[in-house]
N, C-alpha and C positions, 0 to 999 in steps of 0.2 A: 614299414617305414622306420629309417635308425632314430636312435634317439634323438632327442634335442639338442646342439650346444651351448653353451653357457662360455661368458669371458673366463677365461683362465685369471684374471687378474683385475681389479678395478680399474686400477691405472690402463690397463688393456682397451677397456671402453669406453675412459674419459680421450683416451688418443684418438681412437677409433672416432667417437663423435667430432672431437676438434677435428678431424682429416677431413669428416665429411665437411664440418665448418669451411675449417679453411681450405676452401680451396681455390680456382677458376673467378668464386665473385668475391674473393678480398684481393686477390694480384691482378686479374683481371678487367672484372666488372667495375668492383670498387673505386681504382682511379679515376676510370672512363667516366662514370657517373659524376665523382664528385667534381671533375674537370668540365662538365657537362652542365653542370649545377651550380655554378658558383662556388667550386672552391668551399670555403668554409663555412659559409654557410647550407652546403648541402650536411656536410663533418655535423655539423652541430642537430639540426634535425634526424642524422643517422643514428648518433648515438644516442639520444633521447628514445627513438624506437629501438634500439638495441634490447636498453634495458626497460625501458619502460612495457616496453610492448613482446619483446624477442625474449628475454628471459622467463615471465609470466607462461607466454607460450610456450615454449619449451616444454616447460613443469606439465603442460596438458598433455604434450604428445608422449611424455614420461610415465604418466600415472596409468594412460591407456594401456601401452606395452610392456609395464612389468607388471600391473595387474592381472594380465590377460595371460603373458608369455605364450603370445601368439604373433600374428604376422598382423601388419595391418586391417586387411579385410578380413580375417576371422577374429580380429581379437573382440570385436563388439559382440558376435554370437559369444562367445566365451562368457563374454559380461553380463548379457540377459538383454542387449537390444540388437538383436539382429539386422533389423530395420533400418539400423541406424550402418551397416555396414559398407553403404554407397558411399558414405564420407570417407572413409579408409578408402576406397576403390578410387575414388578419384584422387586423391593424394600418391597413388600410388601412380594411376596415370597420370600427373604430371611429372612423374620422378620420371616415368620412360621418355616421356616427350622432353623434358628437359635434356635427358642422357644423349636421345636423338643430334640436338644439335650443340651440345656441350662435349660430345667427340670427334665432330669436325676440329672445333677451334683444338682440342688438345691434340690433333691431326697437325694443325698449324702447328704449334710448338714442335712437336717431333721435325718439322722443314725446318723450321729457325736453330732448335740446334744445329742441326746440319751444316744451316748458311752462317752460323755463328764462326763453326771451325775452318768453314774455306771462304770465310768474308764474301760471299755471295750477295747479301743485302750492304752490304757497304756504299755500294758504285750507286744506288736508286735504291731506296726502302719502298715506295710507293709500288716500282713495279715486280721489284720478290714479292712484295704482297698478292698484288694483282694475278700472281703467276703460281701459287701454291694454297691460294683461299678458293680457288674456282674452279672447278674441272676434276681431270682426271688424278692427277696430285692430290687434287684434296680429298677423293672420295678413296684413294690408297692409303693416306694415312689415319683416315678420320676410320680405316680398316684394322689398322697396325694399331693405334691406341684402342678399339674397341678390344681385339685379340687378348693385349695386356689387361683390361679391366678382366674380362673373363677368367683369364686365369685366374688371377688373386682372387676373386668369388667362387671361384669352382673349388678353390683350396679349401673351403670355410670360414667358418669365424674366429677360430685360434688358430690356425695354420696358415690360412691368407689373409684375412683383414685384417687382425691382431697384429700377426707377425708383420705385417706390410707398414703400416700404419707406426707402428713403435719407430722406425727406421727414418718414415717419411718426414713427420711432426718435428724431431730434433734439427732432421736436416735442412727442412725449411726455415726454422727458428735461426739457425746458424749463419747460412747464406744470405737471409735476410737482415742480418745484424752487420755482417760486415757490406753490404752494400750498401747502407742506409749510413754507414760511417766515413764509408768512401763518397757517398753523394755529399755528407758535409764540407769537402774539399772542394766543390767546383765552385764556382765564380758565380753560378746566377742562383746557390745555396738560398741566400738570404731571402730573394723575390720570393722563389718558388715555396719556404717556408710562411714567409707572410699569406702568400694566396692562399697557401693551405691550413693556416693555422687563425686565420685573422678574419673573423664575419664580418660580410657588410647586408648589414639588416636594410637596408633600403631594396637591396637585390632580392633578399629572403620575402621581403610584405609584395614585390613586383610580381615574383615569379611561386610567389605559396602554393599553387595551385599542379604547378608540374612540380617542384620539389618535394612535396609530400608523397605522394603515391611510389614516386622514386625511390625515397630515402627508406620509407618502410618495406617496398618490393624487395631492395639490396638487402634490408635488415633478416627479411624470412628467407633469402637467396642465400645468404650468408652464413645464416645459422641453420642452414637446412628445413628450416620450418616448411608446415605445409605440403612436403612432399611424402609424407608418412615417412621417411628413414627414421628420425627419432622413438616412433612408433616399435619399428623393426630393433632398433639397436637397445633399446629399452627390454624388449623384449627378450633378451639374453641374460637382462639382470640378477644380482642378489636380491631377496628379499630385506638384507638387513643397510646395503648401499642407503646415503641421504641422498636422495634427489635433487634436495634445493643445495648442497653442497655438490655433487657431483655440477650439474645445472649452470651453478655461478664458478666454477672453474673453466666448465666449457666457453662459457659466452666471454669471460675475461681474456683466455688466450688468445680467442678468434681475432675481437677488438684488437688486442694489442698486433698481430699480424697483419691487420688492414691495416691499424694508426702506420708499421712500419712500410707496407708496400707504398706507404702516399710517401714518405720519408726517403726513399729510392727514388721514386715515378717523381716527383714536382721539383725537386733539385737539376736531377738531366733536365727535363723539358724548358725549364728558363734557363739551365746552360747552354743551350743553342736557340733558344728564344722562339720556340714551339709555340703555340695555342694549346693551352690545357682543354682536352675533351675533342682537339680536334681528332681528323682519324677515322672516327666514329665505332664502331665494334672493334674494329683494328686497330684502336688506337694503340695498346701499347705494341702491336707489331710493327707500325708505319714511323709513326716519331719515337719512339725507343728505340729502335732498330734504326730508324736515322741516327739519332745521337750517338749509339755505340759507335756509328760509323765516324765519329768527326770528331771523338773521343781519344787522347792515349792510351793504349791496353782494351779498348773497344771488343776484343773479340776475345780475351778473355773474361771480361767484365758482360759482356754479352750470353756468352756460354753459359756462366755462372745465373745469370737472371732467367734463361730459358731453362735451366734445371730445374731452377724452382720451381717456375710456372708447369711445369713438367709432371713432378712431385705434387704439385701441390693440385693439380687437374685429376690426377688417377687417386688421388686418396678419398675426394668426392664421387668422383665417377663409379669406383666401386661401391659406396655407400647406395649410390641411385640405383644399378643393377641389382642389388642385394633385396632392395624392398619387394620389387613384383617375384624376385628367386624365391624367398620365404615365405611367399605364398604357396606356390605349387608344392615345394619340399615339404611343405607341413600338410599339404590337403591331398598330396597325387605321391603314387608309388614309385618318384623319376628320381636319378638319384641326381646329386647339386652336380655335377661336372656333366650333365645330360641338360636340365634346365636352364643352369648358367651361360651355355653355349647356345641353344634354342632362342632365350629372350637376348641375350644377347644380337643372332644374328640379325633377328627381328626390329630389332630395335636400330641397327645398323642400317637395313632397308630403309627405314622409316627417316633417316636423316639424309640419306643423298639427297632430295631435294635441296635441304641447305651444303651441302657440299658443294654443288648447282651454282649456287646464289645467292651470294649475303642478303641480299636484301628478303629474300625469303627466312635465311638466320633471323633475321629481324627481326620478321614479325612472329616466328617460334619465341623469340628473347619477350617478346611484347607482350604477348598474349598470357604468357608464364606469370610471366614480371606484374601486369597487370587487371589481370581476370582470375585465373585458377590459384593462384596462390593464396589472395586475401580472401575467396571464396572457400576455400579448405580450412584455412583457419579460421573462418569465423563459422564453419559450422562445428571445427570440433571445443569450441567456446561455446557456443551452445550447448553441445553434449556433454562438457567436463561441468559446465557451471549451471545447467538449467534440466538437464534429464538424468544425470547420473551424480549427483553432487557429492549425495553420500560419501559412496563408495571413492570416491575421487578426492575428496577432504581426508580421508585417513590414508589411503596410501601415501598421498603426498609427504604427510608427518610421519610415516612408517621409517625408522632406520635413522631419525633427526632427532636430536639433543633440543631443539626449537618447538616453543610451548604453542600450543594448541591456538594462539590468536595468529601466529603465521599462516596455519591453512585458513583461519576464516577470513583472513586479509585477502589472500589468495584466493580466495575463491571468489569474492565479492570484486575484485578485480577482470577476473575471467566472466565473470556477471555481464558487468558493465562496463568496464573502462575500454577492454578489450574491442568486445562487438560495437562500441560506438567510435572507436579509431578504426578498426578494420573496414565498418561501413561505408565514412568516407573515404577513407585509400581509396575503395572499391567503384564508389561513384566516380572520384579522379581518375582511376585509372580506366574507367570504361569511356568517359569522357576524352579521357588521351587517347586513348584505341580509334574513337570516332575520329578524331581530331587527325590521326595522322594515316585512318582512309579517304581521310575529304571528306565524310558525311559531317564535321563541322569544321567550319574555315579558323575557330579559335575557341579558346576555352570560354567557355558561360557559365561555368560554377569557381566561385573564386580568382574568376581571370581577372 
């Protein structure tokens, strides 16, 4: 087997991480949700989980993988708890099963630029919708972006995700600055700022019960948590990198790239006087794509927003493929352009059902969103904070200028603070899962 890779540069895999960050659930997910959720008072519970909950974490799926500079599922043998290596495995199958139906939707984007340049969605957004999320369209392109993720993983880690990622990160930062300056110019600016900047805690104490699970789902969707990549990209590290600096730069840019996509997203939507959240998974394809159509300069302003979404879907996507890649290239004799294409195609099978039908996307987003995610992270908070502590308290402060009551902060957070947030996510969000099979007509914890 060839040697290992290593970032050629730090700044290499603080990009690399922000990509996988930002991607699909800050320009995507992110609006959908908070429009779904009350506006600002979803914003306000988000970022509370961001940092409170999302940063913390991070630092776990950090210690594991530069500890170990292994893959996921072998970094705990590495460690001395082998036992404990189901947690890595399931983290990692959630990163495929997410990858499954998060390359349909970045399937959509490759149709919407298209319909961007020959104004195709302008005449009827609802039925370009309808016509490129469902069938045979969609399971071509949800083909074409899987193709592109592979490549750039089959490159490696300084030659495709480095290299890819340095490129993506700016240019999402850019496109996303001047359209978020241009939404200041429309006429229903002001609304669409209020709704998204302005809590109404009357809404928050009504609906606590589906807002929560939400807001911290987005938080671990967004910062990648839970699907072992941090695991993986950790795993590449210097020994002398701070973590809790590298860590708080990651989780800062990410934030600030959501706060901007809602800075785009909620200015159009009250300039044609949209229902924020409505849509539903589609939303930014159906009323975005409406407004760009009833818009001046629409289809440039169009083009430019689906780039990004574009950009900013393959910079994650890659990340997702790469976890279960770095497993077999560290344990099997295959080389990464043989694997990468393999789990790839695999992983392609495994999402035509949601190419099929959203409502099947659905309940992949669902299931993600609310079962595997906070059950991954709350078992590797157990393992950083209750079976491996030690070793876990000192790398965290390995390569940090930050005196020794930081990791014991940190750790006593991953303790307790952690497993007793994730818990309830976890009963909310099973409670939501029943809720929207019919096994219960409404929420009974907190409804």
């Amino acid at each position: 087997m060839a040697e290992r890779e290593t970032w050629t540069t730090r700044i290499g895999f603080i990009f690399a991480a922000v990509g996988s960050a930002v991607g699909l659930g800050n320009i995507w997910s992110f609006p959908f949700q908070t429009g779904s959720n009350g506006g600002a008072a979803f914003l306000l519970v988000y970022l509370l989980a961001v940092f409170l909950i999302g940063f913390p974490a991070m630092l776990m799926e950090f210690v594991i993988g530069r500890r170990s500079s292994m893959n996921p599922i072998s970094a705990f043998g590495e460690l001395g708890y082998g036992n404990w290596s189901i947690a890595g495995a399931l983290g990692v199958f959630t990163a495929a099963v997410t990858l499954a139906f998060y390359s349909v939707v970045g399937g959509w984007v490759i149709s919407y630029i298209g319909g961007s340049l020959t104004g195709a969605y302008f005449g009827n957004a609802g039925a370009f919708f309808g016509a490129v999320s469902v069938g045979s369209t969609s399971v071509l392109t949800h083909a074409i972006f899987m193709a592109i993720t592979i490549g750039i993983v089959a490159f490696g880690i300084q030659n495709g995700i480095e290299k890819a990622t340095k490129v993506m990160i700016p240019a999402i930062i850019v496109l996303l600055l001047g359209l978020a300056a241009w939404g200041f110019t429309l006429d229903g600016a002001a609304a669409g700022y209020e709704y998204y900047l302005s809590p109404d805690f009357g809404y928050l104490a009504a609906n606590f019960a589906s807002i929560v699970p939400a807001a911290v789902g987005q938080a671990f969707f967004t910062l990648s948590l839970g699907f072992s990549v941090m695991i993986a990209y950790a795993s590449y590290l210097g020994r002398d990198d701070s973590l809790p600096a590298d860590g708080g730069a990651i989780v800062v840019v990410n934030t600030l790239v959501a706060l901007l996509a809602g800075f785009v997203v909620f200015p159009v939507l009250f300039a044609i006087g949209a229902e924020p959240g409505s849509g539903g998974l589609g939303a930014a394809f159906v009323s975005l794509a409406g407004a760009f159509g009833q818009i001046p300069g629409g289809s440039v302003l169009g083009f430019a927003f689906f780039v990004i979404l574009l950009l900013a879907a393959l910079s994650s996507s890659i990340s997702l493929l790469e976890t279960p890649t770095s497993y077999v290239v560290d344990n099997y004799d295959y080389s990464r352009k043989q694997v990468a294409t393999a789990l790839g195609g695999i992983i392609w099978v495994a999402g035509i059902p949601t190419a099929l039908s959203t409502n099947t996307l659905g309940w992949y987003n669902a299931v993600v969103f609310n079962l595997l995610l906070p059950v991954v992270v709350l078992l590797f908070a157990v393992f950083v904070g209750w079976v491996a502590s030690d070793l876990s308290a000192d790398e965290v402060g390995r390569g940090t200028s930050l005196d020794a009551g930081f990791a014991t902060t940190w750790l006593w957070w991953v303790r307790i603070v952690i497993p007793v947030a994730i818990g309830l996510t976890l009963v909310l969000g099973i409670q939501s899962l029943l809720v929207r099979a019919g096994v219960l007509e409404a929420a009974v914890i907190l409804g």
